[in-house]
Structures are given as C-alpha cells and as structure tokens.
N, C-alpha and C positions, 0 to 999 in steps of 0.2 A: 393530542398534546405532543407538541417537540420538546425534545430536552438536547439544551447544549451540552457538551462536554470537554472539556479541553486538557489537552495529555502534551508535556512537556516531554522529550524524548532526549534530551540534552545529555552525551557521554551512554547512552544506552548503545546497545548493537542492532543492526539495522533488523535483521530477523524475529529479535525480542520484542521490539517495538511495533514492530510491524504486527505481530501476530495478536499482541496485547488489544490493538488497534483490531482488529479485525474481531476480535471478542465484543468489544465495547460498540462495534457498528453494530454485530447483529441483535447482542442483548443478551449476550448466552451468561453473564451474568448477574441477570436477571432473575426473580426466581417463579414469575410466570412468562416465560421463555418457551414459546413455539416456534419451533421449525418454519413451517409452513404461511407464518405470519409476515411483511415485510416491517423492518423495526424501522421506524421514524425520530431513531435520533441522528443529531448533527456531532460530529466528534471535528473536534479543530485542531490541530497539529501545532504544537512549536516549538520553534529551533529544530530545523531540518539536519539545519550545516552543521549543528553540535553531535548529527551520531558518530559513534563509533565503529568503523568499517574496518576490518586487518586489510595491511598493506598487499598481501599474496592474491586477498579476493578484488580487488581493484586493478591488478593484471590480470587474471584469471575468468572473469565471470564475463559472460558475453550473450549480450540482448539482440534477440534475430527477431525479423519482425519482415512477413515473404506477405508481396501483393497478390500470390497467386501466377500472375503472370512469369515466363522462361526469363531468367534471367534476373527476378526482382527481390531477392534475397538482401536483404541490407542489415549488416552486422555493427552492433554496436559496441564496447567494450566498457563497462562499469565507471571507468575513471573519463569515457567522450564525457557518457552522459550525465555522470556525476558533477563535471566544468559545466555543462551545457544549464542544466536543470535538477538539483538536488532532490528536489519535490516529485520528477518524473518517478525516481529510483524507487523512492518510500511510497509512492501510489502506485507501483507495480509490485513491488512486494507482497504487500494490501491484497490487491489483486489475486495474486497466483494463491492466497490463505482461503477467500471466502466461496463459497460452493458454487459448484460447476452448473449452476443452472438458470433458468431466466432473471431470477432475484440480481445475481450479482450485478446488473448494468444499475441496478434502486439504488442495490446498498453503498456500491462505492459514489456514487452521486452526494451520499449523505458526507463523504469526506473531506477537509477544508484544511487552508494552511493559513497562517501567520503570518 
C-alpha cells in the first residue's frame, strides 16, 4: 500500500523542512516504524521557492561535488544552485538527514515536487 503525502514548506527554513521531510519518507512517525524495513510512502513537496534561507548562508554554504579524477573538484555556492534549481538544494538536504546506508538511493526516490 502507498500513501501520498504532501508537506507545504512555504516560509519554513530549509533544514526544518528538510528534516521534517526526511522523518515523513522513512515513517519514523509511524508507530509501527522499523528500521530495517524500506517505507513506501511518496511525500510531494510544495512551494520550494517559498523557503526561508538567511542571507549569510546563501554566501557562505558551498556544494562540492569531486569526480574522482585530478583535477575534478567543482564547487558550487548555495545561491548558483539555488538560481539554477531550488529543488536540487531541498533534495540534498533530504539527503545528507536520511541514513548512510543502501536504503537511502529507495527512500529519496520516494521524494516528489510541485
């Protein structure tokens, strides 16, 4: 059984939201909630461009992202990729909250925008 859910994140901060998000994908508020189970709900996102970001972390915050290869270091800065892709920012937030283990390539799949 899937279950939708959809979280309005409009004037919230990106971290609040984000994490909230990251609760509601695995089901930790659930109250038969196992670890070890992969959770099959869909969470849909809306109003990205409505969060709330401080001005100092939009200079300050910087997304690196290295091919491996000498050389392939490509730095990004909160406010490129914020212009570029609002959605990128709040699905890597997402990201960096749910656990470091094979699960997380399932769980953020369950993630959707508006």
């Amino acid at each position: 059984m899937k279950e939708e859910i959809t979280l309005d994140v409009k004037g919230k901060s990106l971290g609040r939201a984000a994490s909230e998000a990251a609760v509601l994908l695995r089901g930790k508020n659930l109250p038969d909630f196992e670890p070890r189970i992969r959770p099959t709900r869909h969470l849909t996102i809306k109003n990205v461009k409505g969060l709330s970001i401080h001005p100092t972390k939009f200079r300050t915050k910087v997304y690196k992202d290295y091919s491996g290869y000498p050389g392939g270091l490509k730095e990004r800065s909160l406010k490129e990729l914020w212009q570029k892709n609002p959605r990128e920012v709040f699905k890597r937030a997402v990201w960096g909250m749910l656990p470091k283990n094979r699960s997380r390539k399932h769980i953020i799949s369950n993630l959707k925008f508006e």
